[in-house]
KOLSE-166985 format. One record per residue (C-alpha): z, x, y; residue number from 1. Coordinates in steps of 0.25 Angstrom, whole numbers, plus 5000, padded with zeros to 4 digits. Layout:
# KOLSE-166985
<c3: Z&c1: X&c2: Y&pos: NUM>
...
***
This chain:
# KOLSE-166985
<c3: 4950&c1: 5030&c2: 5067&pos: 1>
<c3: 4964&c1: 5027&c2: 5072&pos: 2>
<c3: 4969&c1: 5025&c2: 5057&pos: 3>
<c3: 4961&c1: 5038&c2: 5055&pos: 4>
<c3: 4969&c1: 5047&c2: 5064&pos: 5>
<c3: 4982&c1: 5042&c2: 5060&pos: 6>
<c3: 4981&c1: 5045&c2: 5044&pos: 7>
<c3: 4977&c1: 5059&c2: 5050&pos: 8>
<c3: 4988&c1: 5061&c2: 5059&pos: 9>
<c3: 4998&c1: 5057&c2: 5049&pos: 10>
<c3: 4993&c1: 5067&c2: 5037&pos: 11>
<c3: 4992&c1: 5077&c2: 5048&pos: 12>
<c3: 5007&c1: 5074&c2: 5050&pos: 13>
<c3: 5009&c1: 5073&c2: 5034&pos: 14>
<c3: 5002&c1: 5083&c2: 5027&pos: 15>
<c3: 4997&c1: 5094&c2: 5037&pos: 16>
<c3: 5002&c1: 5105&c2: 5030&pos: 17>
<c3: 4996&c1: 5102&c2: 5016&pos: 18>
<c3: 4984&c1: 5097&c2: 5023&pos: 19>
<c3: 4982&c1: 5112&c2: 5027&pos: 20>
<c3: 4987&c1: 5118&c2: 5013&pos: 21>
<c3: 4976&c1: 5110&c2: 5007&pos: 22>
<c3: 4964&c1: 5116&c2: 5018&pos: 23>
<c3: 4970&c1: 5128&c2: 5016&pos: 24>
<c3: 4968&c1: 5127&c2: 5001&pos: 25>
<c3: 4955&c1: 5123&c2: 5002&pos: 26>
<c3: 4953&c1: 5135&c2: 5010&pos: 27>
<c3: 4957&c1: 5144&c2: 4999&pos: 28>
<c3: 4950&c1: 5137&c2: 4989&pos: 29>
<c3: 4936&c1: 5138&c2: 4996&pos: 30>
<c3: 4941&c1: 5155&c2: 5000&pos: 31>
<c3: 4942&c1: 5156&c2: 4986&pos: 32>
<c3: 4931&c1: 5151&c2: 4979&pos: 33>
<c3: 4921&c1: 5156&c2: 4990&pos: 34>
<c3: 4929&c1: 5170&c2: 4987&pos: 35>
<c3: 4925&c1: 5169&c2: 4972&pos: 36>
<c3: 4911&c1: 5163&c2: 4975&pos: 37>
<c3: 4908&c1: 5174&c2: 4984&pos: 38>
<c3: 4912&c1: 5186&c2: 4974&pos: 39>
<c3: 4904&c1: 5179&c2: 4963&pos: 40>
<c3: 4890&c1: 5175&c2: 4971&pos: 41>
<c3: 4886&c1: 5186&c2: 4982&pos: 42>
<c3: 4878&c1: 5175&c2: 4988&pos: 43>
<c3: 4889&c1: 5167&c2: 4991&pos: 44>
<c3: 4896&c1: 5178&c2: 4999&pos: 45>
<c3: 4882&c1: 5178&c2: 5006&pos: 46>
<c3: 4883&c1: 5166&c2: 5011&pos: 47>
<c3: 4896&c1: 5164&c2: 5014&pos: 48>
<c3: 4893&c1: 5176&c2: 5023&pos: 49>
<c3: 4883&c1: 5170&c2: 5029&pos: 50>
<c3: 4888&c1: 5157&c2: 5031&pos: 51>
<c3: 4902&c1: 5159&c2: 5034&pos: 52>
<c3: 4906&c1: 5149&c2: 5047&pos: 53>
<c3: 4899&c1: 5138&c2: 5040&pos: 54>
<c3: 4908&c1: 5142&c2: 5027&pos: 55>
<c3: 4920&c1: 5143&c2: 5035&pos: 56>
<c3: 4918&c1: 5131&c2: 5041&pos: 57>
<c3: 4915&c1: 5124&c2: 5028&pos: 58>
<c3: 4929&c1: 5128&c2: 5024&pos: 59>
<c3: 4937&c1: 5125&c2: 5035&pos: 60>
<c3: 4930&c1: 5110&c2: 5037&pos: 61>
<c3: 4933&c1: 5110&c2: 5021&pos: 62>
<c3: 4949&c1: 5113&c2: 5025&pos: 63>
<c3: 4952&c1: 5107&c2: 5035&pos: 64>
<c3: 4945&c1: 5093&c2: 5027&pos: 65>
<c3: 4953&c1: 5096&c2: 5018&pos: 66>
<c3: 4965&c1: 5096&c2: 5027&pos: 67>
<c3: 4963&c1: 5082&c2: 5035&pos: 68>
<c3: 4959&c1: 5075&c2: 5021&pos: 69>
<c3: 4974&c1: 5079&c2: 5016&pos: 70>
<c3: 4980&c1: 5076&c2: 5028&pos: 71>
<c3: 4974&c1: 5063&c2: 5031&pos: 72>
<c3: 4984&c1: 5051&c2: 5027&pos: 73>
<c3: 4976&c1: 5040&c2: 5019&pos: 74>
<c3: 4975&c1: 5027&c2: 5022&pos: 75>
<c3: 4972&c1: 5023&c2: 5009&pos: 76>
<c3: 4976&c1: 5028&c2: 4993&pos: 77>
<c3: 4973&c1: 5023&c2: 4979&pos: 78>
<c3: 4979&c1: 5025&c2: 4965&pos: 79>
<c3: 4978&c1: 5021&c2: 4952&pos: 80>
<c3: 4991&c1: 5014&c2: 4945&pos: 81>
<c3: 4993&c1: 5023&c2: 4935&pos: 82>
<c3: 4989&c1: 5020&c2: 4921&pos: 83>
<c3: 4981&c1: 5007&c2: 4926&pos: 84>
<c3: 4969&c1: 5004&c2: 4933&pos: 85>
<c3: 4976&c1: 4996&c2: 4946&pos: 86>
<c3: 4974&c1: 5005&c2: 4958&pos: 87>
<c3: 4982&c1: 5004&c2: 4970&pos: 88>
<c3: 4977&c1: 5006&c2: 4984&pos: 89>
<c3: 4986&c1: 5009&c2: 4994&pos: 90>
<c3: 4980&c1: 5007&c2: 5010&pos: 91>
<c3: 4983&c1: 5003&c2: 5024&pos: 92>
<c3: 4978&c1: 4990&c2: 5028&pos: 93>
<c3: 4981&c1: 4976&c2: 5030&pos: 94>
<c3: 4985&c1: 4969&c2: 5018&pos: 95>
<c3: 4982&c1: 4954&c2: 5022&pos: 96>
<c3: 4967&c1: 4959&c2: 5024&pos: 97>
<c3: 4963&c1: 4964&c2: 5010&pos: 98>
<c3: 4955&c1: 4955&c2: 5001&pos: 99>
<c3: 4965&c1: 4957&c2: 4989&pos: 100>
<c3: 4976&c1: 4949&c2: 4984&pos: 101>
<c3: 4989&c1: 4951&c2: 4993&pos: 102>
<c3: 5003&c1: 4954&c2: 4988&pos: 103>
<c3: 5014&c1: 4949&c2: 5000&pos: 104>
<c3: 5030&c1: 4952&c2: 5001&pos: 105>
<c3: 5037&c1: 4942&c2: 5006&pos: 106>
<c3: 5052&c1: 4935&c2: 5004&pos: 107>
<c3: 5059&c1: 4928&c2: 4994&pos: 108>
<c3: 5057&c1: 4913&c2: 5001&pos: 109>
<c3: 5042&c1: 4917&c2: 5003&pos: 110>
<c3: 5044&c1: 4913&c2: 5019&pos: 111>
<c3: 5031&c1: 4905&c2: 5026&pos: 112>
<c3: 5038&c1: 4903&c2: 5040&pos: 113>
<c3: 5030&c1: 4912&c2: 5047&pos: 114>
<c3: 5036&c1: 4919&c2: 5060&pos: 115>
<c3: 5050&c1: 4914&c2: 5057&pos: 116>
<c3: 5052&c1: 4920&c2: 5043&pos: 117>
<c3: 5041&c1: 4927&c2: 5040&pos: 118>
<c3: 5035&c1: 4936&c2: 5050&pos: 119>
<c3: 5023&c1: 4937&c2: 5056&pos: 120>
<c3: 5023&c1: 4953&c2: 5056&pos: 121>
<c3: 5025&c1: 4952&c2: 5040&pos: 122>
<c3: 5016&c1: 4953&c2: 5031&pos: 123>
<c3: 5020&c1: 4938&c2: 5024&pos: 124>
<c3: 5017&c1: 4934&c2: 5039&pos: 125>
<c3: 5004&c1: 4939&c2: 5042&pos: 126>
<c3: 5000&c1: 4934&c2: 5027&pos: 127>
<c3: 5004&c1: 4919&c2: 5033&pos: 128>
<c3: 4996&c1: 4922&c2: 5044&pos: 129>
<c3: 4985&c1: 4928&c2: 5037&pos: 130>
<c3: 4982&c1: 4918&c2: 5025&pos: 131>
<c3: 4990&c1: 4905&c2: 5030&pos: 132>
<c3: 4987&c1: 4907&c2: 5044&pos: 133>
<c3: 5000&c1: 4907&c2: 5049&pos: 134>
<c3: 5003&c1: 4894&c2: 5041&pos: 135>
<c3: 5017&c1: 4895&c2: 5035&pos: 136>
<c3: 5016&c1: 4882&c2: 5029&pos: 137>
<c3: 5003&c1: 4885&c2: 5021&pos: 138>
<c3: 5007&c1: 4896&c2: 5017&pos: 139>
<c3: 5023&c1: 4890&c2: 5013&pos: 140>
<c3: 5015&c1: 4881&c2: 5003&pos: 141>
<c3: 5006&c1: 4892&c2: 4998&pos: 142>
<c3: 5017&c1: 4901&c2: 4994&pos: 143>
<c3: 5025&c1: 4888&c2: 4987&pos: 144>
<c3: 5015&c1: 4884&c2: 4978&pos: 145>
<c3: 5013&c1: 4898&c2: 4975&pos: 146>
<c3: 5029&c1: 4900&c2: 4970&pos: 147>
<c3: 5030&c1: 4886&c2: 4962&pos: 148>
<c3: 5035&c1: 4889&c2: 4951&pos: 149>
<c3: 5041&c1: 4901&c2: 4955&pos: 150>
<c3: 5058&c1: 4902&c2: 4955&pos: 151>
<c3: 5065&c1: 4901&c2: 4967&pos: 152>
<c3: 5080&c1: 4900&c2: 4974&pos: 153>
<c3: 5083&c1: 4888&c2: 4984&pos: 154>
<c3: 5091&c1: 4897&c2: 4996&pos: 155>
<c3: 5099&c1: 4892&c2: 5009&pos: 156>
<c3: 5090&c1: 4898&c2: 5018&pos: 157>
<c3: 5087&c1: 4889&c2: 5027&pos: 158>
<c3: 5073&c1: 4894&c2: 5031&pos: 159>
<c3: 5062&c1: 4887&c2: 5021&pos: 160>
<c3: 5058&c1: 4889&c2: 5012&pos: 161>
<c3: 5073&c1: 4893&c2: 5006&pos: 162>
<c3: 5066&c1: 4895&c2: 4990&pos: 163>
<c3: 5069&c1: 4910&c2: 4986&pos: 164>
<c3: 5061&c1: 4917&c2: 4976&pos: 165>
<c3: 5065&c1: 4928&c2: 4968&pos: 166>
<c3: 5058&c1: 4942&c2: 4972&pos: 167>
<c3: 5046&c1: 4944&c2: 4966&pos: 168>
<c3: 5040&c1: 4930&c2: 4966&pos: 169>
<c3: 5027&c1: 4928&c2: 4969&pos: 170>
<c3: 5018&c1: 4919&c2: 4976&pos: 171>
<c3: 5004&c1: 4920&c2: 4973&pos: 172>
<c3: 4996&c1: 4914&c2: 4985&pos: 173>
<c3: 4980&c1: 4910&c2: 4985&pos: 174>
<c3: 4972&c1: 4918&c2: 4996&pos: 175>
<c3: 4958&c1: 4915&c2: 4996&pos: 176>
<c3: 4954&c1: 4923&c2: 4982&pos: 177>
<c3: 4964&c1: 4931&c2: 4984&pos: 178>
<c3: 4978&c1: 4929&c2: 4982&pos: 179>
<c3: 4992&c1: 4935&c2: 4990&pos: 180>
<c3: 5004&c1: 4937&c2: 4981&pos: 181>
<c3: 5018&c1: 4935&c2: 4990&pos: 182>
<c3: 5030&c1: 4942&c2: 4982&pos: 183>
<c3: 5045&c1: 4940&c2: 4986&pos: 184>
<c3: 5048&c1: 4953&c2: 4990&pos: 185>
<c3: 5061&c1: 4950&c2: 4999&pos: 186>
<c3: 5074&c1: 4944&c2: 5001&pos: 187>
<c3: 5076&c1: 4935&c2: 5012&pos: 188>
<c3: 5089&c1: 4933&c2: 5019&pos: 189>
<c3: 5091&c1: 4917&c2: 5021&pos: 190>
<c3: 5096&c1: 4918&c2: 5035&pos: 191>
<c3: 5085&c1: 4928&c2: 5042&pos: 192>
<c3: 5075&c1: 4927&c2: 5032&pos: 193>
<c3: 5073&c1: 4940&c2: 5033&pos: 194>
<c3: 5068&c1: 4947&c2: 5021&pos: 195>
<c3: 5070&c1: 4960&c2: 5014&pos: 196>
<c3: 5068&c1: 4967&c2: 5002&pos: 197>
<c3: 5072&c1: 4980&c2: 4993&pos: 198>
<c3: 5065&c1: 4990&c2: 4983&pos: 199>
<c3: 5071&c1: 4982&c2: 4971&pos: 200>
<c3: 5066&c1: 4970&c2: 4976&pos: 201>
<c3: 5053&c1: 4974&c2: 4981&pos: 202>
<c3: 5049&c1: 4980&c2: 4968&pos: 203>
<c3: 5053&c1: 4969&c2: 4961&pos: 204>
<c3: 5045&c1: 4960&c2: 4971&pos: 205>
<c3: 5031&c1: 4966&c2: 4967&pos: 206>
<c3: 5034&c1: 4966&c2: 4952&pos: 207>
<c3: 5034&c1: 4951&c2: 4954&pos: 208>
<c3: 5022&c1: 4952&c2: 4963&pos: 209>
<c3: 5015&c1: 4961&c2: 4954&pos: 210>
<c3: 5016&c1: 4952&c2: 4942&pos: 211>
<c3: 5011&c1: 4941&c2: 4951&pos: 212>
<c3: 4999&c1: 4950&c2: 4954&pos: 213>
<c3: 4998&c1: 4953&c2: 4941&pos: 214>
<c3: 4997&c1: 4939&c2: 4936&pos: 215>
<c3: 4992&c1: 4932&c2: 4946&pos: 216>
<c3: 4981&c1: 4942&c2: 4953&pos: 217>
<c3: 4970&c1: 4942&c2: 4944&pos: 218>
<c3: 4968&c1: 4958&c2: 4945&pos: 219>
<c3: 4965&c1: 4955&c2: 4959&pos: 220>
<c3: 4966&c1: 4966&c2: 4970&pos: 221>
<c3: 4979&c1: 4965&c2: 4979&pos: 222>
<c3: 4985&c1: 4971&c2: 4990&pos: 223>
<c3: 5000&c1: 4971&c2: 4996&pos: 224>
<c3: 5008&c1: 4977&c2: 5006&pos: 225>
<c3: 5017&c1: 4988&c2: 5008&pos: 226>
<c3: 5027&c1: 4977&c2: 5003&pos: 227>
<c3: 5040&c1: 4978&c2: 5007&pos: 228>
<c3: 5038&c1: 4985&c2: 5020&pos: 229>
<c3: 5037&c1: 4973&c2: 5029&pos: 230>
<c3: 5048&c1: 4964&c2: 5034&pos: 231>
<c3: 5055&c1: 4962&c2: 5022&pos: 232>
<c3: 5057&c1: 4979&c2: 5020&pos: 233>
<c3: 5060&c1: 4987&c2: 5007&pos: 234>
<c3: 5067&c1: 4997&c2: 5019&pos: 235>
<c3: 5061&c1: 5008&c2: 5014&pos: 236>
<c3: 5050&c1: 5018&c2: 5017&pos: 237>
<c3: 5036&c1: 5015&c2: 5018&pos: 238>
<c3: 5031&c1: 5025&c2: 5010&pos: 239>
<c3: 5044&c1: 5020&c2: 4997&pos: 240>
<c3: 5038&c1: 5006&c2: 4998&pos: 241>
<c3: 5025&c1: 5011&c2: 4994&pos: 242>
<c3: 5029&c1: 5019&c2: 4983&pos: 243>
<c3: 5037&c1: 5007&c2: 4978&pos: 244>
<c3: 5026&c1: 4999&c2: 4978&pos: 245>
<c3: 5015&c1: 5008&c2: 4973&pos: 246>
<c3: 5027&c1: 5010&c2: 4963&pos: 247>
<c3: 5028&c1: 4995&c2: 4957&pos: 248>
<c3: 5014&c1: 4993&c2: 4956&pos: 249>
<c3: 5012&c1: 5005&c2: 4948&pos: 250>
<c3: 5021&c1: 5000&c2: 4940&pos: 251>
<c3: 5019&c1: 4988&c2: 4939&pos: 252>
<c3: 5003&c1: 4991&c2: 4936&pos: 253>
<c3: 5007&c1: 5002&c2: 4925&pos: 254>
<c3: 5017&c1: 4989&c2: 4918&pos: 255>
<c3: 5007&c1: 4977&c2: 4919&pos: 256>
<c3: 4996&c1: 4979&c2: 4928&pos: 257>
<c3: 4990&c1: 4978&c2: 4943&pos: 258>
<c3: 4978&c1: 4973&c2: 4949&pos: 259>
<c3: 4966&c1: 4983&c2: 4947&pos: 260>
<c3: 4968&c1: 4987&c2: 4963&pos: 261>
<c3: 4984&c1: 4986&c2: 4972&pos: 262>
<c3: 4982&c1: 4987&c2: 4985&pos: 263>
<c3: 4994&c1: 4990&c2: 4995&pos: 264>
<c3: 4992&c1: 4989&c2: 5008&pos: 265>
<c3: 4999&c1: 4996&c2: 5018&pos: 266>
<c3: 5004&c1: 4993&c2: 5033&pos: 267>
<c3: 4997&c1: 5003&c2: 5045&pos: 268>
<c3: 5011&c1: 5004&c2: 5050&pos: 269>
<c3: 5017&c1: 5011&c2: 5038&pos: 270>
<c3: 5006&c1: 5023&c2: 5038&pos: 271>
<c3: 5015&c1: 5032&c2: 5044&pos: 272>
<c3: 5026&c1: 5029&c2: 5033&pos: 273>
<c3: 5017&c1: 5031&c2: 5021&pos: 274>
<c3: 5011&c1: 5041&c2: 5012&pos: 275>
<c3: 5000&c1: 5033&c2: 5003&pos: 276>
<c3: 4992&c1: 5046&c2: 4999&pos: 277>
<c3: 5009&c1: 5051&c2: 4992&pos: 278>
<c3: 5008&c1: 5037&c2: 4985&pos: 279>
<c3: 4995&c1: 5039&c2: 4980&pos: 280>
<c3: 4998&c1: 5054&c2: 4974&pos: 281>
<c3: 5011&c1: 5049&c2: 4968&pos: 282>
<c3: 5002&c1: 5040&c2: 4959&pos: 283>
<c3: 4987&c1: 5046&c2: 4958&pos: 284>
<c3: 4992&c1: 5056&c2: 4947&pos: 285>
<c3: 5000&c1: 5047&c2: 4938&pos: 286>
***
């Protein structure tokens, strides 16, 4: 009910006014054609005489319907990629819960140690909690097997692992039937570790991550996150990093293909910032 209230509150604060031009509409609409059905059936007239409140009513519970449906904000929107048959679903939730196939950011030396370079608030951390059970050594040899093979840099840093991988690799770990796709979607300073990224990088990260998906996800369903929001930020709004990632999917899908069903899920922190239902007009018509 909480959740309720608050998508209300914000469309009320959003699109009041075109809430009330669309009641106002219907309004007109029903005026008009019950003025037409009127002057063409004398029995009509009759019993819009007779019944009047009701009518009334009918027409102002029909309006003001109309009004909250417009206004509401969405928790939830669904598109088609245009000119295939990959639909993406766009929703606020908790990524590391859903029964699909996970697509994770993280940086360029895929760190494990947990609480010291990776933070626990991340969503790289919560994901070494989650699976690995906080086991950063499990999880360290899970992610090197996966990248044998794969080409690398020996750095200076002097926090281990000090192996750099180009942006855009990606480590395809097992998870049950399932499996989680970790992309190297920032650059990591060697003295702080922190991390950080850009839009050039960023898109250039999830073209790597697609083809991976593409090659090694057997159509499966799969899920990522608002990538590029957490610790290691784009830096920019909410609501650009969405397009930028609705962007390359779509173009990716519409060049070689997607999985039948993309789902990206969003943090309940950024609700205030974003606009899913603009996302999902700026691609249902194409």
């Amino acid at each position: 009910m909480k959740l309720f209230w608050k998508s209300l509150y914000l469309g009320l604060r959003r699109r009041w006014r075109t809430g009330f031009t669309r009641g106002f509409a219907l309004a007109g609409v029903i005026w008009l054609f019950t003025e037409i059905s009127m002057k063409s059936f004398a029995a009509l007239d009759g019993l819009v005489s007779t019944y009047g409140t009701g009518y009334f009513s009918t027409v102002i519970a029909l309006c003001v319907l109309t009004f909250f449906i417009h206004v509401y904000e969405t928790r939830s929107v669904s598109f088609r990629v245009p000119t295939t048959d990959s639909w993406i679903n766009i929703y606020y939730g908790d990524l590391l819960s859903t029964d699909t196939d996970w697509l994770v950011g993280v940086g360029e030396f895929f760190d494990s140690d947990l609480g010291h370079v990776v933070s626990r608030e991340s969503l790289h951390g919560k994901l070494i909690e989650t699976v690995w059970n906080s086991d950063g050594g499990r999880f360290r040899k899970a992610v090197d097997d996966a990248l044998k093979g794969k080409p690398f840099e020996i750095t200076e840093r002097s926090i281990k692992p000090n192996k750099k991988y180009p942006i855009g690799t990606t480590a395809v770990l097992p998870r049950a039937s399932r499996k989680i796709f970790l992309v190297a979607m920032a650059r990591t300073d060697l003295q702080n570790a922190k991390a950080s990224s850009t839009v050039p990088i960023l898109w250039d990260a999830l073209l790597g991550a697609f083809h991976s998906i593409h090659n090694f996800g057997n159509g499966g369903t799969v899920s990522l996150p608002l990538i590029g929001n957490g610790r290691s930020s784009v830096n920019i709004e909410p609501q650009h990093l969405l397009r930028l990632i609705v962007l390359s999917l779509i173009d990716f899908g519409r060049k070689t293909a997607l999985p039948k069903q993309v789902n990206i899920v969003l943090p309940e922190e950024c609700f205030e910032r974003l606009d899913i239902r603009e996302i999902r007009r700026d691609w249902s018509h194409r």
